[in-house]
C-alpha positions in Angstrom: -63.3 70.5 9.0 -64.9 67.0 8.3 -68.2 69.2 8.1 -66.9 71.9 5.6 -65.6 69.3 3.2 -69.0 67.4 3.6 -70.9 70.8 2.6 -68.3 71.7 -0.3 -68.7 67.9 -1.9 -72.6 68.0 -1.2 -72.9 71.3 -3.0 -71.0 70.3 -5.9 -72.9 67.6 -6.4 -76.1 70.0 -6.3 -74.5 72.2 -8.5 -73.3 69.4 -11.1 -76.6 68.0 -11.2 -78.3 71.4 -12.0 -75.8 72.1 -14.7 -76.4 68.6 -16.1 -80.4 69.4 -15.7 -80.1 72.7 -17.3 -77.9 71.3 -20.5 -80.2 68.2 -20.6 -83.3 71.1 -20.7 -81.6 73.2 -23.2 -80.9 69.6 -25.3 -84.8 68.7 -25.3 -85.6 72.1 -26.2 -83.6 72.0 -29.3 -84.4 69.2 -30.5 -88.2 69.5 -30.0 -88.5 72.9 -32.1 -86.3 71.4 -34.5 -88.8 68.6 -35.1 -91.6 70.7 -34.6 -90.4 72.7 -37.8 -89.4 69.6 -40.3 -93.0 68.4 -39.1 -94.4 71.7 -40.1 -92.2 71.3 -43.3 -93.4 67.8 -44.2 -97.3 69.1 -44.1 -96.1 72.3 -46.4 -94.4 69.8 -49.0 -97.6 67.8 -49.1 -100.2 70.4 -49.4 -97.5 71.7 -52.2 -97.5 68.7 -54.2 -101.3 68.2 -54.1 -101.3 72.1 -55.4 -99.4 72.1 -58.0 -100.9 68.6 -59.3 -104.2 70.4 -59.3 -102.6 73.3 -61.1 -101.2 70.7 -63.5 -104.1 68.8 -64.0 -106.9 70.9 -63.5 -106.7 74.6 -63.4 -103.3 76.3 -64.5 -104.4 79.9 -63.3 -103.5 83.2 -61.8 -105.1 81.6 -58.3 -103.5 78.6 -58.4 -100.4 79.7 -59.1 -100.6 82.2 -56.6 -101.5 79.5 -54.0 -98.3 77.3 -54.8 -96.3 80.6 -54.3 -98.1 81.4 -51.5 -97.2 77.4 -49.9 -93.6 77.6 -51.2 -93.3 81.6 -49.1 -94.2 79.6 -46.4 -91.9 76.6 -46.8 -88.7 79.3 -47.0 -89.8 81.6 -43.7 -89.7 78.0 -42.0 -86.7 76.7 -43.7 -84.9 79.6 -42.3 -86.3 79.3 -39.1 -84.7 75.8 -38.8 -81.4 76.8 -39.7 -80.8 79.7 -37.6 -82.4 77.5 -34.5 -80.0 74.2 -35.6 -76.9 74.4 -33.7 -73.6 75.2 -35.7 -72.2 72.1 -36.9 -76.2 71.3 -37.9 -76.6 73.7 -40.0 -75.5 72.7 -43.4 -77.7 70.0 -43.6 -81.0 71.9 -43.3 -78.8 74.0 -46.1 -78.9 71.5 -47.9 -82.6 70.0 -47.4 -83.4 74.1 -48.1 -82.1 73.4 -51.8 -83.9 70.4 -52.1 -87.0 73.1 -51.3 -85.8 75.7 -53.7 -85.7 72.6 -56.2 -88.8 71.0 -55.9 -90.6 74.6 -56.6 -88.9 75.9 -59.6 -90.1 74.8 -62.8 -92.8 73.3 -61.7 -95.2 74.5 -64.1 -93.3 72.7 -66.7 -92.8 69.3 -65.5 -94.9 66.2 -66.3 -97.1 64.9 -63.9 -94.7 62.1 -63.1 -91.8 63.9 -62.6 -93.9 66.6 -60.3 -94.1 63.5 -58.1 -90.6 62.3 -58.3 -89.1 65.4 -57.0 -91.7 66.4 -54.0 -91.7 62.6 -53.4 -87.7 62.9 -53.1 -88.1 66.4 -51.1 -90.8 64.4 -48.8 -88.5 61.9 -48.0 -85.4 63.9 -47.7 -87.5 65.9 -44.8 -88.3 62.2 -42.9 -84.5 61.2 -42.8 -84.1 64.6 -41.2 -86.8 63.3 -38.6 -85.7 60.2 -38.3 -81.9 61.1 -37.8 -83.4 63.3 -35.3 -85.4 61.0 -33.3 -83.0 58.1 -33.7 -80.6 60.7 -31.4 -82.8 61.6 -29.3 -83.6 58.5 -28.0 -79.9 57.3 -27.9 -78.8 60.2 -25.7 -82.1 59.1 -23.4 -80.4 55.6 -22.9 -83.8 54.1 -23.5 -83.0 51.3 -25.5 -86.3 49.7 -26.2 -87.6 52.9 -27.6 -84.8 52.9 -30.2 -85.8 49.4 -31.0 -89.8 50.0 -31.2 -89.1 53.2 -33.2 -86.8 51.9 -35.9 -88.9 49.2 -36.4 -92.4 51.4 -37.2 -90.4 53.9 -38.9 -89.1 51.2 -41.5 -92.9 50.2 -42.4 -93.6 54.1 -42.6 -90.8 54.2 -44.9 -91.5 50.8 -46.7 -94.7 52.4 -47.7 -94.2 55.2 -48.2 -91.9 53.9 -51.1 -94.8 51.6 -52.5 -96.7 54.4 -52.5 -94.7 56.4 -55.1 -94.3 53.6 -57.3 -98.2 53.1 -57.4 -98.8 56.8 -58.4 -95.4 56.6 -61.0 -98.2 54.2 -62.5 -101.2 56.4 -62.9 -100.6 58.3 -66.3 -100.1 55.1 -68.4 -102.5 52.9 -66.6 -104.3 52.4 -69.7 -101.5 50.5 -71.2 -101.7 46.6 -70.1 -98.1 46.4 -68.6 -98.7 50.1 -66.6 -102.3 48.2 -65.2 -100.3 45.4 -64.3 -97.7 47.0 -62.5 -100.6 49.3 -60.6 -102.6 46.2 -60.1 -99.1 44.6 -58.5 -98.2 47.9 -56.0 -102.2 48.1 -55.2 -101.4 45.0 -53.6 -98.4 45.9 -51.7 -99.8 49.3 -50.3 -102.9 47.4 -48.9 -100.5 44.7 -47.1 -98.2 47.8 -45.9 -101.2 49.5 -44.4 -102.5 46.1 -42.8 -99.2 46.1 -41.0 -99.3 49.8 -40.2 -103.0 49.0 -38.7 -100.8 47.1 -35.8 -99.3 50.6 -34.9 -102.5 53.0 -35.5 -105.5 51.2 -35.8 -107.6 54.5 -35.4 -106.4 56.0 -38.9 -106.3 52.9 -40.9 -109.9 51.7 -39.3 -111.5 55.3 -40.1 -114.1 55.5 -43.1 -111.0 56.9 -45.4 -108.5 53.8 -44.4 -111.7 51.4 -44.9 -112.5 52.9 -48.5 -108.9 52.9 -49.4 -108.2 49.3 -48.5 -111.7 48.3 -50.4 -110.5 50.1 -53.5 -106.7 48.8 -53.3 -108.8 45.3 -53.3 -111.0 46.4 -56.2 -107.7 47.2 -58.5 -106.1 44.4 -57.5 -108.7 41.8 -58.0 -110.5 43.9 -61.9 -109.1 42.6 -64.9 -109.1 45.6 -66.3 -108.9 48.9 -65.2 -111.6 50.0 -62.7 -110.8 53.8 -61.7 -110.1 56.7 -63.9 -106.9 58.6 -63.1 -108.2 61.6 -61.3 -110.1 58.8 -58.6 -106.9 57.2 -58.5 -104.7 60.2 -57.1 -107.7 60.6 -55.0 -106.9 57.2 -54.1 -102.8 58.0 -53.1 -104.1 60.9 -51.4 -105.8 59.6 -48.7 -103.3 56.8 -48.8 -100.4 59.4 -48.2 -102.7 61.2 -45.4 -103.2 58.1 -43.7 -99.2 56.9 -44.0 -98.7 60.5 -42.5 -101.5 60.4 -39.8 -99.4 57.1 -38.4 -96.1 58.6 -38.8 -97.2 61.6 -36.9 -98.6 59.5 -34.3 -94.9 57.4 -33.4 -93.4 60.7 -33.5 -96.2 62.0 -31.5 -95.9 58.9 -28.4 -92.3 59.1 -28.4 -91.5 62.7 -27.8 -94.1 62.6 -25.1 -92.1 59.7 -23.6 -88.9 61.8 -23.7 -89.8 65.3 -23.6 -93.5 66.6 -24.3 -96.4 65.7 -27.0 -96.2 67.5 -30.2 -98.7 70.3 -31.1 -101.4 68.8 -32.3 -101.7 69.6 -36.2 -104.5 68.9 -39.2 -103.0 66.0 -41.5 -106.3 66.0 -43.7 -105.8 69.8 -45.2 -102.3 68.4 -46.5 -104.2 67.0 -49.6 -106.6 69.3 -49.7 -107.1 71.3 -53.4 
């Protein structure tokens, strides 16, 4: 008798913790493909807004028209994806970040320069919370408390900069005016000093021949007394700025879902800001 009981409880315990395994599994699997697709999201919203800000700027034609319709198809087959893979009570959410989609592409042919940038820069964002809710759960249910402290503390500088960034390029239109040069001169500042810091958590991006001309120029505006760079140079500039903010981003996602789960598919940050 004392050996049938010992069996039953034994394989119970088998049972529960294959059950557990299985849910745990299912869990990591969920949660990877939904980052996986907001990842796959971000780089469509970037290579979006550098389109259509070529359009805008440069060449409002049948091609490049076609090629931020072709971006935006993309951005809606994925968009879907993510909702019909969220679970139930996820779903209105990525419903919602879908509007913010559907939002930052209509119209755009009409907007100003600066407002093209407000709303993808809003959409940009949006997508990171989504991440960052995300991974902030993820590594809550793991019970790995030091990895919820490391994380939130790199993803705040990602997002500190990130937000310095935008205000730079609100100033690129009007740099010609004194206060405009000023303020640009003042947020050329604080991007260098964000991406010092962010040099702490990826040297390899911020040390690479783009990060080193970056920081030089950021010095340059900041130090001229009048302006040094002509507008077209200085979304250049924000460009590889945003590449490199997004190559270090990429990279904490990157070391923590290895940690928990598996490393994320490798993916070509550079053709983001590509024309």
């Amino acid at each position: 008798m004392f050996m049938l009981i010992s069996t039953i409880v034994v394989l119970a315990s088998v049972y529960a913790l294959f059950h557990y395994s299985q849910k745990r599994q299912k869990s990591n699997d969920q949660k990877f493909e939904t980052l996986v697709l907001l990842r796959e999201l971000l780089q469509l919203s970037r290579k979006h807004r550098a389109a259509t800000h070529y359009a805008l700027t440069c060449k409002l034609s049948t091609e490049s028209v076609q090629r931020v319709n072709t971006l935006y198809q993309s951005m809606m087959t994925a968009s879907n994806r993510l909702i019909q893979k969220s679970p139930f009570d996820g779903r209105p959410m990525y419903r919602i970040y879908q509007l913010k989609i559907k939002a930052m592409h209509n119209d755009w042919q009409t907007r100003s320069l600066v407002r093209n940038q407000f709303i993808h820069g809003k959409t940009i964002r949006h997508n990171m919370l989504l991440m960052d809710e995300l991974m902030i759960t993820w590594l809550t249910e793991s019970e790995q408390a030091e990895l919820v402290d490391d994380y939130h503390m790199e993803w705040l500088q990602v997002l500190d900069a990130m937000e310095t960034l935008t205000k730079l390029r609100m100033c690129i239109p009007d740099m010609d005016k004194q206060d405009e040069f000023l303020r640009a001169k003042f947020y050329a500042d604080q991007i260098r000093r964000h991406l010092n810091r962010l040099a702490l958590i990826c040297p390899l991006s911020i040390g690479s021949p783009t990060g080193a001309r970056a920081l030089q120029t950021l010095t340059d505006i900041h130090d001229s007394e009048q302006r040094v760079i002509t507008a077209t140079a200085m979304y250049e500039l924000t460009s590889d700025i945003s590449t490199i903010i997004a190559q270090v981003y990429d990279q904490i996602l990157s070391r923590m879902t290895e940690t928990l789960y598996l490393p994320l598919p490798e993916i070509s940050l550079r053709l983001a800001d590509d024309h």
